[in-house]
mmCIF entry with sequence, helices, sheets and N, C-alpha, C, O atoms, coordinates in Angstrom:
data_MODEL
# 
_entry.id   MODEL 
# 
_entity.id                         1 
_entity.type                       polymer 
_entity.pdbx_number_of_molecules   1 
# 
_entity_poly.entity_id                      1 
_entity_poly.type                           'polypeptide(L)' 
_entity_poly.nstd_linkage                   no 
_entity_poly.nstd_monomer                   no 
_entity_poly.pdbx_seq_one_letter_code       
;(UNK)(UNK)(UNK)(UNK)(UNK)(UNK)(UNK)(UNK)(UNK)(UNK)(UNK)(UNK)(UNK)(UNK)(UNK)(UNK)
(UNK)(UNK)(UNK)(UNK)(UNK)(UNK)(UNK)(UNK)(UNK)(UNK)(UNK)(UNK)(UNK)(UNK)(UNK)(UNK)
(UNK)(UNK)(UNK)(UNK)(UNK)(UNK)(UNK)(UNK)(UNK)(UNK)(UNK)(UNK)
;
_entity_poly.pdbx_seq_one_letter_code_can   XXXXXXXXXXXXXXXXXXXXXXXXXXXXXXXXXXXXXXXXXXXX 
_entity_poly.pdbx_strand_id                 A 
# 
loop_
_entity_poly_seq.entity_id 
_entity_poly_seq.num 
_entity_poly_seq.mon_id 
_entity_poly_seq.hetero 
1 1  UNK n 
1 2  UNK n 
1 3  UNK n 
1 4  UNK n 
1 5  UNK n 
1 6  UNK n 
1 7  UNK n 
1 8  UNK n 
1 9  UNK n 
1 10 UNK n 
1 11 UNK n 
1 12 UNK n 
1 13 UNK n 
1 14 UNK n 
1 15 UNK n 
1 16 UNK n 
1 17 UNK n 
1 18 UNK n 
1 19 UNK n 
1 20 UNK n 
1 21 UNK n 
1 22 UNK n 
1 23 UNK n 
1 24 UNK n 
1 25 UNK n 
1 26 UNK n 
1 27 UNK n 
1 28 UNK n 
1 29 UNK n 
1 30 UNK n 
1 31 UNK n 
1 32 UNK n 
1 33 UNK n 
1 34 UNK n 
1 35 UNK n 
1 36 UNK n 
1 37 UNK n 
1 38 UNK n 
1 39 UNK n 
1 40 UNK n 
1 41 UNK n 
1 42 UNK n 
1 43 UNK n 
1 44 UNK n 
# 
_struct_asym.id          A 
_struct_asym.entity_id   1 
# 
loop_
_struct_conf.conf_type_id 
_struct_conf.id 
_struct_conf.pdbx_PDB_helix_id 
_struct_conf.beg_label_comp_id 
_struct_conf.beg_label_asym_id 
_struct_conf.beg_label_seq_id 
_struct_conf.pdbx_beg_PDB_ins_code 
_struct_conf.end_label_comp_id 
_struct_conf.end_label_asym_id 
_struct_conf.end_label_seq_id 
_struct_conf.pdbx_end_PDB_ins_code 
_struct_conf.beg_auth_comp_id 
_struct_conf.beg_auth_asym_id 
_struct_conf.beg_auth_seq_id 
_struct_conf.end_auth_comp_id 
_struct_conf.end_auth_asym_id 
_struct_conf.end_auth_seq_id 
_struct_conf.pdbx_PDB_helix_class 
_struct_conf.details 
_struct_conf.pdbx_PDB_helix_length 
HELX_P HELX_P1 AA1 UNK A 2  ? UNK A 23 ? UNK A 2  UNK A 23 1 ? 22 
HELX_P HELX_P2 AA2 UNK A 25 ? UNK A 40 ? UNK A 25 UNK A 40 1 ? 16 
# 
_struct_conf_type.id          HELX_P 
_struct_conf_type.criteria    ? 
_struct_conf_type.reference   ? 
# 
loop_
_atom_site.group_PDB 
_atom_site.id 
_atom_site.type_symbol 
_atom_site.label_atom_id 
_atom_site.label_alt_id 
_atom_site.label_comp_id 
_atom_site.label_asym_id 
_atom_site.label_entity_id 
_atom_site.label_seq_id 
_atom_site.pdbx_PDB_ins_code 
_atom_site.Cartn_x 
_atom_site.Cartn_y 
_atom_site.Cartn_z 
_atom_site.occupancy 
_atom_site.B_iso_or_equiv 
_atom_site.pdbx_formal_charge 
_atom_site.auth_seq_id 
_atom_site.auth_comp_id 
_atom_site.auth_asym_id 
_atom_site.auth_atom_id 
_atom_site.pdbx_PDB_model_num 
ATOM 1   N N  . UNK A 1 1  ? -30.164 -20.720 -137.915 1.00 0.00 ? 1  UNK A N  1 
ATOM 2   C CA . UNK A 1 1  ? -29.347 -21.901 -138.130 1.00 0.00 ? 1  UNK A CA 1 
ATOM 3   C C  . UNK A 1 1  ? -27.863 -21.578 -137.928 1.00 0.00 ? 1  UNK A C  1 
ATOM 4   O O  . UNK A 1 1  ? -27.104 -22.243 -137.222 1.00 0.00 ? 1  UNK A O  1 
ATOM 5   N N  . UNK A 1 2  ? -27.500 -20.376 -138.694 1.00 0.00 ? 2  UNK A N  1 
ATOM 6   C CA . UNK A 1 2  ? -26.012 -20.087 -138.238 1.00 0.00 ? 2  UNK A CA 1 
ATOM 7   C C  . UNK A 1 2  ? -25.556 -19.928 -136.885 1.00 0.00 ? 2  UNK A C  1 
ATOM 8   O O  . UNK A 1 2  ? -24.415 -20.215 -136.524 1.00 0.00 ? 2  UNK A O  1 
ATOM 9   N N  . UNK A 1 3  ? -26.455 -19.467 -136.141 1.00 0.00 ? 3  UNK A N  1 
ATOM 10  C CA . UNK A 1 3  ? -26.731 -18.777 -134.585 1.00 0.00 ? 3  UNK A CA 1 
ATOM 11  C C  . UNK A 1 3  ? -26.090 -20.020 -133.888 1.00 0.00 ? 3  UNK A C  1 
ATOM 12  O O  . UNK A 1 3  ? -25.042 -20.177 -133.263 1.00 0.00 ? 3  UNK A O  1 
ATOM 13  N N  . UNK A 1 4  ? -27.652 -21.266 -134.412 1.00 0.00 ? 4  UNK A N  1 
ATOM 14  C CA . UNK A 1 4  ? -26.817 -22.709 -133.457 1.00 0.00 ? 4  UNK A CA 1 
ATOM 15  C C  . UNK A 1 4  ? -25.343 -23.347 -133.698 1.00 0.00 ? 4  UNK A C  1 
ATOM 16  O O  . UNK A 1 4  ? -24.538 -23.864 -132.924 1.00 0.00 ? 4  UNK A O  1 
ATOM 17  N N  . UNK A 1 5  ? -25.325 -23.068 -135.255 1.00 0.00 ? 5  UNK A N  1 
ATOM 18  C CA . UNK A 1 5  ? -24.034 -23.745 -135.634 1.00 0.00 ? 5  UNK A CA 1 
ATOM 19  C C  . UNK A 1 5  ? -22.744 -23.120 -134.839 1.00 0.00 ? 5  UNK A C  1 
ATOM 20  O O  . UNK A 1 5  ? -21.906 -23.763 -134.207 1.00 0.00 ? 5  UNK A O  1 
ATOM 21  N N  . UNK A 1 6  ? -22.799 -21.727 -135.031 1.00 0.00 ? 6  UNK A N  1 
ATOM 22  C CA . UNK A 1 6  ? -21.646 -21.189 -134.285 1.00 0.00 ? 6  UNK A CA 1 
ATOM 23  C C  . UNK A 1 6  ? -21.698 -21.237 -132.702 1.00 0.00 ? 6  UNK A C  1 
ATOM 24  O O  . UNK A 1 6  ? -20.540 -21.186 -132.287 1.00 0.00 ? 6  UNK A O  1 
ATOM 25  N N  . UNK A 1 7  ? -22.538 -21.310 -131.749 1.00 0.00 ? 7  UNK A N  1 
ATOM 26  C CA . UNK A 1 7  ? -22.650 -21.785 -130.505 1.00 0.00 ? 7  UNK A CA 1 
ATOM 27  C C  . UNK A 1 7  ? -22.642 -23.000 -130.193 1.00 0.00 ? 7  UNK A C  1 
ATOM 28  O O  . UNK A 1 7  ? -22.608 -23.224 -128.983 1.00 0.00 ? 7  UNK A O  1 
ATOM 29  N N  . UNK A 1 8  ? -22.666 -24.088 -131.050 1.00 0.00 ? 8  UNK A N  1 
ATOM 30  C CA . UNK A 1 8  ? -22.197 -25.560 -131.269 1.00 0.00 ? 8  UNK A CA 1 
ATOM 31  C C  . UNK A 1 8  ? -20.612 -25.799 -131.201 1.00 0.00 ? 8  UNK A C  1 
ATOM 32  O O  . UNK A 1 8  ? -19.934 -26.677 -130.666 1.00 0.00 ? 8  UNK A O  1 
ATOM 33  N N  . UNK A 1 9  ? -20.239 -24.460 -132.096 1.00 0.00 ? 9  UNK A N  1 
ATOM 34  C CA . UNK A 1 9  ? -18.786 -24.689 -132.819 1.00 0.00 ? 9  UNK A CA 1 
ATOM 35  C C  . UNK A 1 9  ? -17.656 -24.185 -131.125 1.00 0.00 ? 9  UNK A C  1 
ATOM 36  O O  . UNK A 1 9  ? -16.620 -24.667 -130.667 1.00 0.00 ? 9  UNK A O  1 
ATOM 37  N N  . UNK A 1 10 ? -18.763 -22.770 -130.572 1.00 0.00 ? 10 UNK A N  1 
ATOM 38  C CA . UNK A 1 10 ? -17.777 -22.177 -129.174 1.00 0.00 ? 10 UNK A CA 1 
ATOM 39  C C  . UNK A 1 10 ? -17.962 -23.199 -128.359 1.00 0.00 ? 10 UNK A C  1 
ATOM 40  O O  . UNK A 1 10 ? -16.912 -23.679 -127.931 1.00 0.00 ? 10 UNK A O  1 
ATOM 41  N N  . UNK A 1 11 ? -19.186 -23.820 -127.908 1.00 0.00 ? 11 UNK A N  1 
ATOM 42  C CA . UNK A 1 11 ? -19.276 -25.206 -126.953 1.00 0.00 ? 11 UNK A CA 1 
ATOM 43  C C  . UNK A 1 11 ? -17.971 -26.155 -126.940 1.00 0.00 ? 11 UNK A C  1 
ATOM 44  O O  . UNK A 1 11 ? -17.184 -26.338 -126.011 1.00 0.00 ? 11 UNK A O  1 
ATOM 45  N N  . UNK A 1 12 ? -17.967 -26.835 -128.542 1.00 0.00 ? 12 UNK A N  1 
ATOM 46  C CA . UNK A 1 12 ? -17.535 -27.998 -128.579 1.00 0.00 ? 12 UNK A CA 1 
ATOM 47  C C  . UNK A 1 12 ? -15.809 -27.210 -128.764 1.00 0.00 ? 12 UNK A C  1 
ATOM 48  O O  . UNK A 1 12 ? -15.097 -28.137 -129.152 1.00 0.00 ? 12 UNK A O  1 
ATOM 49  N N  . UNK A 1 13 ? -15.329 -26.501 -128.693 1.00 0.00 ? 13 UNK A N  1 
ATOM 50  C CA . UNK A 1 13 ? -13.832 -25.418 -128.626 1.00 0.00 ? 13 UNK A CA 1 
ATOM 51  C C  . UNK A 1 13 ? -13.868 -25.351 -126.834 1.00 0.00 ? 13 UNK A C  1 
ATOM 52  O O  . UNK A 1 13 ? -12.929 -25.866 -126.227 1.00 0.00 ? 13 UNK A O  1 
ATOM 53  N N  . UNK A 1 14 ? -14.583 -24.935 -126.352 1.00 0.00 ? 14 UNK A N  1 
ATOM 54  C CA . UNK A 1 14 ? -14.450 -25.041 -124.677 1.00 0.00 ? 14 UNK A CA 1 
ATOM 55  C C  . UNK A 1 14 ? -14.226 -26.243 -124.174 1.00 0.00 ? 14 UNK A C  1 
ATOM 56  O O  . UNK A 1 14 ? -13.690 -26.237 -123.066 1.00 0.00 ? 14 UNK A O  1 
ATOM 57  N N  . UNK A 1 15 ? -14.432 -27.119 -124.570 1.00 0.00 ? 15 UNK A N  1 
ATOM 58  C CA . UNK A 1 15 ? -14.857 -28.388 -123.580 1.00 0.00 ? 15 UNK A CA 1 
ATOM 59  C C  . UNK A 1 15 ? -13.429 -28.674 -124.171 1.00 0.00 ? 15 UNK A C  1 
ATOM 60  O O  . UNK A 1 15 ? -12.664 -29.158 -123.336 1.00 0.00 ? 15 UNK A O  1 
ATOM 61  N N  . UNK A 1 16 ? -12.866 -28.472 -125.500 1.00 0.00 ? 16 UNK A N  1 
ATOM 62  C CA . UNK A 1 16 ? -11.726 -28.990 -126.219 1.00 0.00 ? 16 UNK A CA 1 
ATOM 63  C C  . UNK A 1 16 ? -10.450 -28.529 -125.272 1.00 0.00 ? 16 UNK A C  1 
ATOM 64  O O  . UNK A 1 16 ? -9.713  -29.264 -124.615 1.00 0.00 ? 16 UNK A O  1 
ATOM 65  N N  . UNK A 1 17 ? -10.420 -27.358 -125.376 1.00 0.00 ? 17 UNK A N  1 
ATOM 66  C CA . UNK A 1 17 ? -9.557  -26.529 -124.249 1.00 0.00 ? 17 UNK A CA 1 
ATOM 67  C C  . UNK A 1 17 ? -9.763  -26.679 -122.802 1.00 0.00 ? 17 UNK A C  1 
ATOM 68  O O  . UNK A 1 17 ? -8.750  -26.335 -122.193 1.00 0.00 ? 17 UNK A O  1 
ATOM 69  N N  . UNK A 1 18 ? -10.830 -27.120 -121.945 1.00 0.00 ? 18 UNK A N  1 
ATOM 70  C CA . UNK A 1 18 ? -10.933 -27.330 -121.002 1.00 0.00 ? 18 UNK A CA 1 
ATOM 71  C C  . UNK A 1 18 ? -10.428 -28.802 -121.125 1.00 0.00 ? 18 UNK A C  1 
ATOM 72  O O  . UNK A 1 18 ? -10.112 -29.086 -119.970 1.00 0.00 ? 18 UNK A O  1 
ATOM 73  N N  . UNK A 1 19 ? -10.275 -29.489 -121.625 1.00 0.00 ? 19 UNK A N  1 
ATOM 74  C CA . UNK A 1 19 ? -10.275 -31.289 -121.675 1.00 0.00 ? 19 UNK A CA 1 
ATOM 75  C C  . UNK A 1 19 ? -8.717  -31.022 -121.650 1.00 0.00 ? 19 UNK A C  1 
ATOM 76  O O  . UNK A 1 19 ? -8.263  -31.651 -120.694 1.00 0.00 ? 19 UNK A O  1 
ATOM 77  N N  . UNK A 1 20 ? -7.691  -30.325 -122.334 1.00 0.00 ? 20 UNK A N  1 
ATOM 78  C CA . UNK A 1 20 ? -6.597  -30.278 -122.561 1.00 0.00 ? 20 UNK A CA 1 
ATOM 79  C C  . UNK A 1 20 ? -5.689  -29.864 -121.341 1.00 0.00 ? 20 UNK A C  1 
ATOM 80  O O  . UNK A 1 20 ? -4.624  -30.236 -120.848 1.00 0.00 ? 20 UNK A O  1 
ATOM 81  N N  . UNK A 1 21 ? -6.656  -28.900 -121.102 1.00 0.00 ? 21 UNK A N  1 
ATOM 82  C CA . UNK A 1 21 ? -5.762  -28.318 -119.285 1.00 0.00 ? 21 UNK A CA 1 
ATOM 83  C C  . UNK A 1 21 ? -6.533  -29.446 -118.540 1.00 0.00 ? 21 UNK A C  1 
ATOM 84  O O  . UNK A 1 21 ? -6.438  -28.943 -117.420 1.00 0.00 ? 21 UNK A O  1 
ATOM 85  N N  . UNK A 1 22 ? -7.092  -30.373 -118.368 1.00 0.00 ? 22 UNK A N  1 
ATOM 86  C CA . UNK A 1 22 ? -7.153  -31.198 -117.608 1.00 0.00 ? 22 UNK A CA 1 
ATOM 87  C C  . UNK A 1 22 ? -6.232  -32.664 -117.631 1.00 0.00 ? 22 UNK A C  1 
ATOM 88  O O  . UNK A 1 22 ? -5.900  -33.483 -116.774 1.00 0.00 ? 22 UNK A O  1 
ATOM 89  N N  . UNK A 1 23 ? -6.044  -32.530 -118.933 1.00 0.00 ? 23 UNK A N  1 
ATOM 90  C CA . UNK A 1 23 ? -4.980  -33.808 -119.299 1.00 0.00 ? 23 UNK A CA 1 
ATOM 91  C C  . UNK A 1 23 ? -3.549  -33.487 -119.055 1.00 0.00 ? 23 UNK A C  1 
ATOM 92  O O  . UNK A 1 23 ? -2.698  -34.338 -118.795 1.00 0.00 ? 23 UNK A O  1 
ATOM 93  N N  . UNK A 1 24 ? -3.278  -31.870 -119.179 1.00 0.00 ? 24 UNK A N  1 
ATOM 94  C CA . UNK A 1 24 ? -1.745  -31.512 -119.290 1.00 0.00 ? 24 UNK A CA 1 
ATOM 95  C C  . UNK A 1 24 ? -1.925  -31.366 -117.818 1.00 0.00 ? 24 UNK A C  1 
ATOM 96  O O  . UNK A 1 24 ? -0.824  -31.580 -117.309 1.00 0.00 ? 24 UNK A O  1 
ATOM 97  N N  . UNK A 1 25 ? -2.889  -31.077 -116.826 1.00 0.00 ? 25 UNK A N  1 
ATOM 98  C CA . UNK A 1 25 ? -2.465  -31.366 -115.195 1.00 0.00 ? 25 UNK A CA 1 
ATOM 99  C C  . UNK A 1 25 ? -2.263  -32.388 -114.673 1.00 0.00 ? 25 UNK A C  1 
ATOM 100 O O  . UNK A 1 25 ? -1.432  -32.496 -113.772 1.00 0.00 ? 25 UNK A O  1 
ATOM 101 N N  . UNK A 1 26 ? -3.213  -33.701 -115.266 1.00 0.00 ? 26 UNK A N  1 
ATOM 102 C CA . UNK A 1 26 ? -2.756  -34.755 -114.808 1.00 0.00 ? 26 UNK A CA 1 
ATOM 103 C C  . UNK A 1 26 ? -1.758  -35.814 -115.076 1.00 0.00 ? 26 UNK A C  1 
ATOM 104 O O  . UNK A 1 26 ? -1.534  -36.907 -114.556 1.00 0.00 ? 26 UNK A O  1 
ATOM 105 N N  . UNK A 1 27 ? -1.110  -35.001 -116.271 1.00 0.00 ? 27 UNK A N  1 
ATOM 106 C CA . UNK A 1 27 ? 0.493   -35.344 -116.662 1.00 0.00 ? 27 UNK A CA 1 
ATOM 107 C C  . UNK A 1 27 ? 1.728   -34.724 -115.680 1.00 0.00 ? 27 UNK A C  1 
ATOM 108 O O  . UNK A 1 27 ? 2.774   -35.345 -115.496 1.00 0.00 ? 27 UNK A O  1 
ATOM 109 N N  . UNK A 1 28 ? 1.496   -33.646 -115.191 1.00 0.00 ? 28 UNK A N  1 
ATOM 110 C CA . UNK A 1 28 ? 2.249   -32.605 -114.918 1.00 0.00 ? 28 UNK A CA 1 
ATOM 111 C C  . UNK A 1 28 ? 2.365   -33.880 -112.628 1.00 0.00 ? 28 UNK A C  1 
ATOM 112 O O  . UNK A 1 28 ? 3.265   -34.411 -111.978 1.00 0.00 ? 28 UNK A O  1 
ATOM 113 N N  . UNK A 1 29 ? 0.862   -33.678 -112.465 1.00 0.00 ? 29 UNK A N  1 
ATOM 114 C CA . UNK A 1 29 ? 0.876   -35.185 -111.450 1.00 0.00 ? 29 UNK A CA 1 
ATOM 115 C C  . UNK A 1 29 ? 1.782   -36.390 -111.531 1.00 0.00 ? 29 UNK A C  1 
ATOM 116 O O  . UNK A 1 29 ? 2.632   -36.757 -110.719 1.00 0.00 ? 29 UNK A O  1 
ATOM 117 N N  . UNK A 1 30 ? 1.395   -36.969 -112.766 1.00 0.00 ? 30 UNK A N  1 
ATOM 118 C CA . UNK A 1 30 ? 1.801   -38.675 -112.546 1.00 0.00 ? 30 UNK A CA 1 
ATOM 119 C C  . UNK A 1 30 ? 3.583   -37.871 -113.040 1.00 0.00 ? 30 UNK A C  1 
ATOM 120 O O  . UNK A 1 30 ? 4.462   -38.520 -112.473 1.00 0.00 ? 30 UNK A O  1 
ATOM 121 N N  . UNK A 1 31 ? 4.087   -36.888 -113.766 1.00 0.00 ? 31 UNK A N  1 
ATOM 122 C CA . UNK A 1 31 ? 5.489   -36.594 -113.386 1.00 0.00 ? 31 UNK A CA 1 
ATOM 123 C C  . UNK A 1 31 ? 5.887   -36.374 -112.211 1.00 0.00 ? 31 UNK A C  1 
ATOM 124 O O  . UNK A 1 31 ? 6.855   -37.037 -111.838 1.00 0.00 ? 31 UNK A O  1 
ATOM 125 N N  . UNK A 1 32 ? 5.352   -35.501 -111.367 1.00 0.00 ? 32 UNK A N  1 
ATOM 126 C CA . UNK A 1 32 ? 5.792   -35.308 -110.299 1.00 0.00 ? 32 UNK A CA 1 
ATOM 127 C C  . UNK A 1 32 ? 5.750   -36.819 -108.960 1.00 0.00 ? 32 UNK A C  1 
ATOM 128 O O  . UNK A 1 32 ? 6.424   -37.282 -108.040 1.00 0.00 ? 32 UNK A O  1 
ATOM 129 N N  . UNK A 1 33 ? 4.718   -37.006 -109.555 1.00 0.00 ? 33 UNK A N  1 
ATOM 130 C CA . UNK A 1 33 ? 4.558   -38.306 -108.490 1.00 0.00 ? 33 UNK A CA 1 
ATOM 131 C C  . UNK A 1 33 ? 5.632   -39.364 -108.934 1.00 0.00 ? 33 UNK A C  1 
ATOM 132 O O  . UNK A 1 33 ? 5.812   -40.186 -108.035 1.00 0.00 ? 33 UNK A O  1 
ATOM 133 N N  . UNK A 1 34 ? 6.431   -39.600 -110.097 1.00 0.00 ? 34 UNK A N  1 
ATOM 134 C CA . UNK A 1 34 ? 7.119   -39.998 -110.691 1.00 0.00 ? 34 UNK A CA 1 
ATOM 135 C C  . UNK A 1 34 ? 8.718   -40.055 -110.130 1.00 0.00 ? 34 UNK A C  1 
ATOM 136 O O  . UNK A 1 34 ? 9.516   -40.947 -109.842 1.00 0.00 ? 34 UNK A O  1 
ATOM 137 N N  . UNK A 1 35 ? 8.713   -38.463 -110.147 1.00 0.00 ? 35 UNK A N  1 
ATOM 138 C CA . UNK A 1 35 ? 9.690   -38.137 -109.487 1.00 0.00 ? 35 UNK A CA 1 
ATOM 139 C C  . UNK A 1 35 ? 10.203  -37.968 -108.122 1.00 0.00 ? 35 UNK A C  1 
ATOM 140 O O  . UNK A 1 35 ? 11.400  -37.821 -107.874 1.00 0.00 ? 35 UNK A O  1 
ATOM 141 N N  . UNK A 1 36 ? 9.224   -37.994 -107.201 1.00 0.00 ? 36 UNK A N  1 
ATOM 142 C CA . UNK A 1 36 ? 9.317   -38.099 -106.028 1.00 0.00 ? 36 UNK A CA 1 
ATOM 143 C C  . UNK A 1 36 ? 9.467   -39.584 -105.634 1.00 0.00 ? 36 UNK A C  1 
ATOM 144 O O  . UNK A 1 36 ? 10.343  -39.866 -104.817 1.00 0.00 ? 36 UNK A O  1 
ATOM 145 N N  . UNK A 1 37 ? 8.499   -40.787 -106.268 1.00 0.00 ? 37 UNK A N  1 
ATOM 146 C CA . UNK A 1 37 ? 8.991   -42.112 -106.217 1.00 0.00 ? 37 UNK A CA 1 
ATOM 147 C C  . UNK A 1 37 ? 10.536  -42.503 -106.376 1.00 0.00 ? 37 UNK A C  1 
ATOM 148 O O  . UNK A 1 37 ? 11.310  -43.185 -105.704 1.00 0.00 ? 37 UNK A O  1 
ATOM 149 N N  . UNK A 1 38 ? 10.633  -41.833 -107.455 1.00 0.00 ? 38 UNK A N  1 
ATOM 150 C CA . UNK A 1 38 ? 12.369  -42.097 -107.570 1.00 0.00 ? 38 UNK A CA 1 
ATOM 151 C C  . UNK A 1 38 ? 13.192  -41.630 -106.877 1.00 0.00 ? 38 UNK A C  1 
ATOM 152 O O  . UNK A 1 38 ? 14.263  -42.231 -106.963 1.00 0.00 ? 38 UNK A O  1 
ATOM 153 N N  . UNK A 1 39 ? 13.186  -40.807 -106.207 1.00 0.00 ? 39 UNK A N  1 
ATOM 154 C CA . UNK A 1 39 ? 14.165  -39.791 -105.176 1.00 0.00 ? 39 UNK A CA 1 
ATOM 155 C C  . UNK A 1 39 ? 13.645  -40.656 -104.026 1.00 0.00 ? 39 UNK A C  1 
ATOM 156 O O  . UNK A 1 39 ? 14.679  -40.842 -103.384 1.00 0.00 ? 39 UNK A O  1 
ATOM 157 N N  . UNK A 1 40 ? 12.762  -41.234 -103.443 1.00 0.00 ? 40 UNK A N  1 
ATOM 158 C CA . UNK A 1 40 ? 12.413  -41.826 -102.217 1.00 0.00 ? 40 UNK A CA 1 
ATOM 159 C C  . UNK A 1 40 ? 13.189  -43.467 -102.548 1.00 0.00 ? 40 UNK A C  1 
ATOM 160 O O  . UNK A 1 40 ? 13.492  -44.326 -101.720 1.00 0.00 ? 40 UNK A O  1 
ATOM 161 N N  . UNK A 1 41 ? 13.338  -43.489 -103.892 1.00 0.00 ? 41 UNK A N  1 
ATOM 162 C CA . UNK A 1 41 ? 13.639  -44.743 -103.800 1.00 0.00 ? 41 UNK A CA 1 
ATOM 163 C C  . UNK A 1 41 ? 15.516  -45.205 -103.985 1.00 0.00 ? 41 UNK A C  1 
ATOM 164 O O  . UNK A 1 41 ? 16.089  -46.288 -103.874 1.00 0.00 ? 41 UNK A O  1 
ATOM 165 N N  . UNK A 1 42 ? 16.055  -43.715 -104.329 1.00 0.00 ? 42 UNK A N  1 
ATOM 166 C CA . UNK A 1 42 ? 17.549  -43.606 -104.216 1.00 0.00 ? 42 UNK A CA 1 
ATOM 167 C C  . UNK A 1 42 ? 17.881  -42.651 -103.039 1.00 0.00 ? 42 UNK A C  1 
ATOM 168 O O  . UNK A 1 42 ? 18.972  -42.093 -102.926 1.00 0.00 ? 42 UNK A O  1 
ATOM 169 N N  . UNK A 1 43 ? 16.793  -42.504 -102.128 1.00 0.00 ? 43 UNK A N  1 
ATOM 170 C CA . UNK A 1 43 ? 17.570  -42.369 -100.859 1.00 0.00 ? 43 UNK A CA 1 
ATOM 171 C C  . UNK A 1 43 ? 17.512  -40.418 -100.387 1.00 0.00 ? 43 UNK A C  1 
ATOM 172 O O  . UNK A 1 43 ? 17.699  -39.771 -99.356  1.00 0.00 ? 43 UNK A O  1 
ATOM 173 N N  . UNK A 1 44 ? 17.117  -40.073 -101.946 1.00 0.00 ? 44 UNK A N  1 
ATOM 174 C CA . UNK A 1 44 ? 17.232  -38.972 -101.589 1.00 0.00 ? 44 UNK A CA 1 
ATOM 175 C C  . UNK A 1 44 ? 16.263  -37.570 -100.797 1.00 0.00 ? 44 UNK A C  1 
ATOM 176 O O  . UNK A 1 44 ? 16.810  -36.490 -100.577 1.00 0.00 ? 44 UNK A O  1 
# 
């Protein structure tokens, strides 16, 4: 029982940390895409 609990506990910690670098990349995107809109749109 402890065996599953703690391989429950590393699962649901991976997917946590994997979910996080997937959200902080697609922030790190809609900034950059952000910023390039704005520089295209003052010319620069």
């Amino acid at each position: 029982m402890i065996r599953k609990t703690i391989a429950l506990a590393l699962a649901a910690g991976a997917l946590l940390v994997a979910g996080c670098n997937t959200v902080s990349g697609a922030g790190k995107d809609l900034q950059s895409a952000s910023k390039e809109t704005k520089d295209a749109m003052n010319g620069k």
